[in-house]
C-alpha positions, -999 to +999 in steps of 0.1 A: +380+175-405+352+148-406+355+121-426+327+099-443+318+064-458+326+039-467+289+025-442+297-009-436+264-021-430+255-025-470+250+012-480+262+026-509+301+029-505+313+070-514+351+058-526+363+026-540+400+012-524+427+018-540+447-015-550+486-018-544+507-046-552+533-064-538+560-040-544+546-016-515+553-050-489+571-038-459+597-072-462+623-046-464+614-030-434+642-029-407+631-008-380+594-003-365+594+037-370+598+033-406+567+016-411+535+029-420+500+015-412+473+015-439+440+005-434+427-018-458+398-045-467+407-076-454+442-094-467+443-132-471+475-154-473+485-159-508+470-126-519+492-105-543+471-070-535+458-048-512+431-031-513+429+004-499+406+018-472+401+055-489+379+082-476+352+109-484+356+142-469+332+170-458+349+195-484+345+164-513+384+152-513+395+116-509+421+112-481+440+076-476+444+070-437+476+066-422+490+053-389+523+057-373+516+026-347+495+003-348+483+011-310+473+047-329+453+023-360+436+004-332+428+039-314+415+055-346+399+025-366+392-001-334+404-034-333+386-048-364+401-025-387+427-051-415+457-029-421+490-032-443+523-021-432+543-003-455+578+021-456+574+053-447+590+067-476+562+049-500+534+069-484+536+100-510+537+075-542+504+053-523+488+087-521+495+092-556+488+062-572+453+055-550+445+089-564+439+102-529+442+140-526+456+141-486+471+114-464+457+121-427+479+110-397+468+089-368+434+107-370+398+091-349+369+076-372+334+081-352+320+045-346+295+044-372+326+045-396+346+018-381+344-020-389+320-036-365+340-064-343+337-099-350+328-092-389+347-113-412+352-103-450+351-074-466 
């Protein structure tokens, strides 16, 4: 399955994130293979939400990314990529609130839809 947008060198963006609030926080999180790993835009300290990495594809449905490692997020997003790590279990009420239609697993993004290195912001 190929997946498009968001371009992140100014074009027009195909999906807007989702947001999530603090109640999706993996604080509760005890062991490392009940954690999930979102991509998202960039997370500050302080912030009470996250904002969603969604995206486009070929067939028109909106799929949320997710990792189960965050060596697999680095292989599939590269090393600029923010992330937020959530429970497992949350990942089918994410998918339904961001209003994704699929959640795809530990897939590759091509480079041109990866966050260029040394970017700050977004």
């Amino acid at each position: 399955m190929t997946l498009m947008g968001p371009d992140w060198n100014g074009f027009e963006r195909s999906v807007a994130p989702a947001v999530i609030g603090q109640e999706f926080a993996g604080g509760g999180i005890r062991e490392r293979s009940s954690v999930a790993y979102i991509p998202s835009r960039r997370v500050r300290r302080g912030d009470a939400e996250a904002m969603l990495e969604l995206r486009n594809t070929e067939d028109g449905r909106v799929a949320m990314l997710a990792f189960s490692s965050l060596e697999q997020l680095v292989d599939g997003c590269g090393e600029a990529q923010p992330w937020v790590a959530v429970p497992i279990d949350r990942i089918e009420e994410m998918q339904r609130l961001s209003g994704a239609d699929l959640v795809l697993w530990n897939v590759e993004l091509s480079s041109e839809l990866r966050h260029p290195a040394g970017k700050e912001g977004d």
